[in-house]
C-alpha positions, 0 to 999 in steps of 0.5 A: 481477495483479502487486502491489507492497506496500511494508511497510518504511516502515510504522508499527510496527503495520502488521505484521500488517494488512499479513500479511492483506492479503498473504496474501489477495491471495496466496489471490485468485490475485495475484503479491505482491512485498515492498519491491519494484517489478518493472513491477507493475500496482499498488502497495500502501502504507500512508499518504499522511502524508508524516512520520517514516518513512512519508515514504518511501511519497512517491517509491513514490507519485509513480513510480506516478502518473507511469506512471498505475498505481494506489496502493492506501492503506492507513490504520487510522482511528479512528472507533471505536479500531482498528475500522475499516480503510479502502482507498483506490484512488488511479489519477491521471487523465489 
């Protein structure tokens, strides 16, 4: 699978959760870009909070929507501090 993770406009301590990820889609076998989009099948970004610098995930999102391609979300919840990481897979319907 051909993934587009978009780090850039990501907290500041998205770095290294984002370092995993890649790093595991890498050993699965996936084509990883970073902050870029070459016709990939899926995208990958942080938050759908569209505020300060993550409001620059909102045009990513929307470009994936409209060509029907999954958005992969990534947020750190609180529940219990910082020991939860939740994925959502958001594909539009249609």
């Amino acid at each position: 699978m051909k993934i587009s993770c978009f780090t850039r406009y990501g907290p500041l301590n998205s770095k290294p959760i984002f370092g995993s990820l890649i790093k595991s889609m890498q050993d699965a076998g996936d084509t990883v870009l970073i902050d870029k989009d070459d016709n990939c099948d899926v995208a990958m970004i942080w938050s759908v909070l569209w505020q300060g610098r993550m409001a620059h995930y909102r045009p990513i999102w929307e470009n994936y929507q409209a060509k029907n391609k999954p958005v992969i979300v990534v947020e750190v919840g609180c529940v219990l501090f910082n020991a939860q990481l939740y994925l959502l897979l958001s594909k539009a319907s249609g």
